[in-house]
C-alpha positions in Angstrom: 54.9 -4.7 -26.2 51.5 -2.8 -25.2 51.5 0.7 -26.1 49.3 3.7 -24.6 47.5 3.7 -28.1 45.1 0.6 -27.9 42.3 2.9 -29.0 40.0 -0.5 -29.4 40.4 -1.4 -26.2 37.2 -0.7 -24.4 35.4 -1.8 -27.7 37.6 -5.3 -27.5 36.5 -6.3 -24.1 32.6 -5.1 -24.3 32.9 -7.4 -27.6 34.6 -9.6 -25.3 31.9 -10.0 -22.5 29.0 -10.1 -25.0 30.6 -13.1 -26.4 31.2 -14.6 -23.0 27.2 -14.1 -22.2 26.6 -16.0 -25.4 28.7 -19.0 -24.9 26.9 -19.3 -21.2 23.4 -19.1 -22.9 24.5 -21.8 -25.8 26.0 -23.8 -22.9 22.7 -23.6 -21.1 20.6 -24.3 -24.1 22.6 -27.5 -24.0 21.6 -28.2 -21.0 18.3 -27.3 -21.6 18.1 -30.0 -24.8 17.8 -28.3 -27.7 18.4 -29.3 -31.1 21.5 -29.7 -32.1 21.0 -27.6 -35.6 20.3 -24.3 -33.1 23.5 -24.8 -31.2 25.7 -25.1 -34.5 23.6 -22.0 -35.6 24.5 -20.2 -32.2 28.4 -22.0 -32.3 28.7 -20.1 -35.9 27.7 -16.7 -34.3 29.5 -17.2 -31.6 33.0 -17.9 -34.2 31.9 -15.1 -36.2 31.7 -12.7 -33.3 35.5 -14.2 -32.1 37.2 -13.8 -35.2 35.6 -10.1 -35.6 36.9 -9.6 -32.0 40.4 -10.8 -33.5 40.0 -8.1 -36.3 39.7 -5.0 -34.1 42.4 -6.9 -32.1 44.5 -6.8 -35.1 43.5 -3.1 -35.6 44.5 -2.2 -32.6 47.7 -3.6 -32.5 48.7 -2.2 -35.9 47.7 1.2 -35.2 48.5 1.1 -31.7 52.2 -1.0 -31.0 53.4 -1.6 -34.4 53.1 2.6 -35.6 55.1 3.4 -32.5 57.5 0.6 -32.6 58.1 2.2 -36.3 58.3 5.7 -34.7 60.9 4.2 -31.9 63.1 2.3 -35.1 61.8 -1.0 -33.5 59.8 -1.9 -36.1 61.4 -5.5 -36.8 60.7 -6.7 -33.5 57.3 -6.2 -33.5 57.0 -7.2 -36.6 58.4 -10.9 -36.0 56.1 -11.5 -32.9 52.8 -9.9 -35.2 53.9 -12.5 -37.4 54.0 -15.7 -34.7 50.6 -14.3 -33.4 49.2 -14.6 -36.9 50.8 -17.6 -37.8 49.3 -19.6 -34.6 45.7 -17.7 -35.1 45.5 -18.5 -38.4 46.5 -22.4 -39.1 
Protein backbone atom coordinates (compact mmCIF):
# COMPACT_ATOMS: atom_id res chain seq x y z
CA UNK A 1 0.00 0.00 0.00
CA UNK A 2 1.78 3.49 -0.99
CA UNK A 3 0.04 6.43 0.27
CA UNK A 4 0.24 10.23 -0.96
CA UNK A 5 2.05 10.90 2.40
CA UNK A 6 5.73 9.57 1.74
CA UNK A 7 7.01 12.95 2.95
CA UNK A 8 10.69 11.28 2.86
CA UNK A 9 10.57 10.47 -0.36
CA UNK A 10 12.66 12.93 -2.24
CA UNK A 11 15.10 12.75 0.86
CA UNK A 12 15.10 8.56 0.39
CA UNK A 13 16.22 8.55 -3.14
CA UNK A 14 18.95 11.62 -2.97
CA UNK A 15 20.15 9.30 0.02
CA UNK A 16 19.67 6.74 -2.42
CA UNK A 17 21.88 8.01 -5.30
CA UNK A 18 24.66 9.25 -3.02
CA UNK A 19 25.01 5.84 -1.89
CA UNK A 20 24.93 4.37 -5.39
CA UNK A 21 28.00 7.03 -6.25
CA UNK A 22 29.85 5.49 -3.31
CA UNK A 23 29.59 1.92 -4.07
CA UNK A 24 30.90 2.88 -7.82
CA UNK A 25 33.88 4.80 -6.28
CA UNK A 26 34.67 1.77 -3.69
CA UNK A 27 34.17 -0.56 -6.70
CA UNK A 28 36.68 1.47 -8.59
CA UNK A 29 39.06 1.75 -5.80
CA UNK A 30 39.05 -1.97 -6.13
CA UNK A 31 39.97 -1.83 -9.22
CA UNK A 32 42.42 0.64 -8.71
CA UNK A 33 44.25 -1.81 -5.82
CA UNK A 34 43.94 -0.39 -2.81
CA UNK A 35 44.27 -1.78 0.56
CA UNK A 36 41.92 -3.80 1.59
CA UNK A 37 41.58 -1.92 5.31
CA UNK A 38 40.23 1.31 3.09
CA UNK A 39 37.63 -0.67 1.34
CA UNK A 40 36.20 -2.24 4.75
CA UNK A 41 36.47 1.39 6.04
CA UNK A 42 34.38 2.65 2.93
CA UNK A 43 32.06 -0.98 2.99
CA UNK A 44 31.18 0.25 6.75
CA UNK A 45 30.06 3.77 5.51
CA UNK A 46 28.51 2.59 2.84
CA UNK A 47 26.19 -0.03 5.54
CA UNK A 48 25.87 2.82 7.73
CA UNK A 49 24.53 5.10 5.11
CA UNK A 50 21.97 1.94 3.96
CA UNK A 51 20.61 1.16 7.14
CA UNK A 52 20.04 5.12 7.81
CA UNK A 53 18.34 5.08 4.37
CA UNK A 54 16.22 2.10 5.90
CA UNK A 55 15.31 4.41 8.91
CA UNK A 56 13.80 7.37 7.07
CA UNK A 57 12.35 4.40 5.04
CA UNK A 58 10.77 3.25 8.08
CA UNK A 59 9.76 6.83 8.92
CA UNK A 60 8.07 7.25 6.13
CA UNK A 61 6.15 4.37 5.96
CA UNK A 62 4.86 4.82 9.61
CA UNK A 63 3.91 8.23 9.17
CA UNK A 64 2.88 7.95 5.75
CA UNK A 65 0.80 4.28 5.00
CA UNK A 66 0.41 2.95 8.40
CA UNK A 67 -1.37 6.55 9.95
CA UNK A 68 -3.79 6.35 7.04
CA UNK A 69 -4.33 2.70 6.95
CA UNK A 70 -5.40 3.53 10.87
CA UNK A 71 -7.50 6.47 9.65
CA UNK A 72 -9.19 3.97 6.84
CA UNK A 73 -9.74 1.08 9.90
CA UNK A 74 -7.06 -0.98 7.97
CA UNK A 75 -4.63 -0.84 10.28
CA UNK A 76 -4.06 -4.74 10.68
CA UNK A 77 -3.18 -5.23 7.25
CA UNK A 78 -0.61 -2.97 7.14
CA UNK A 79 0.55 -3.90 10.17
CA UNK A 80 1.16 -7.68 9.19
CA UNK A 81 3.16 -6.77 5.98
CA UNK A 82 5.36 -3.80 8.22
CA UNK A 83 5.97 -6.74 10.26
CA UNK A 84 7.33 -9.31 7.23
CA UNK A 85 9.35 -6.32 5.92
CA UNK A 86 11.04 -5.97 9.32
CA UNK A 87 11.39 -9.46 9.95
CA UNK A 88 13.32 -10.16 6.53
CA UNK A 89 15.43 -6.64 7.03
CA UNK A 90 16.40 -7.46 10.22
CA UNK A 91 17.63 -11.28 10.56
Amino acid sequence: MMSDNHIYRKKIEDRLARIEGHVRSVKNMSKDGRECGELLIQMAAIRSALDNCAKLILKDHLQGCVVEAVKKGDEEEVLEDLNKAIDQFIR
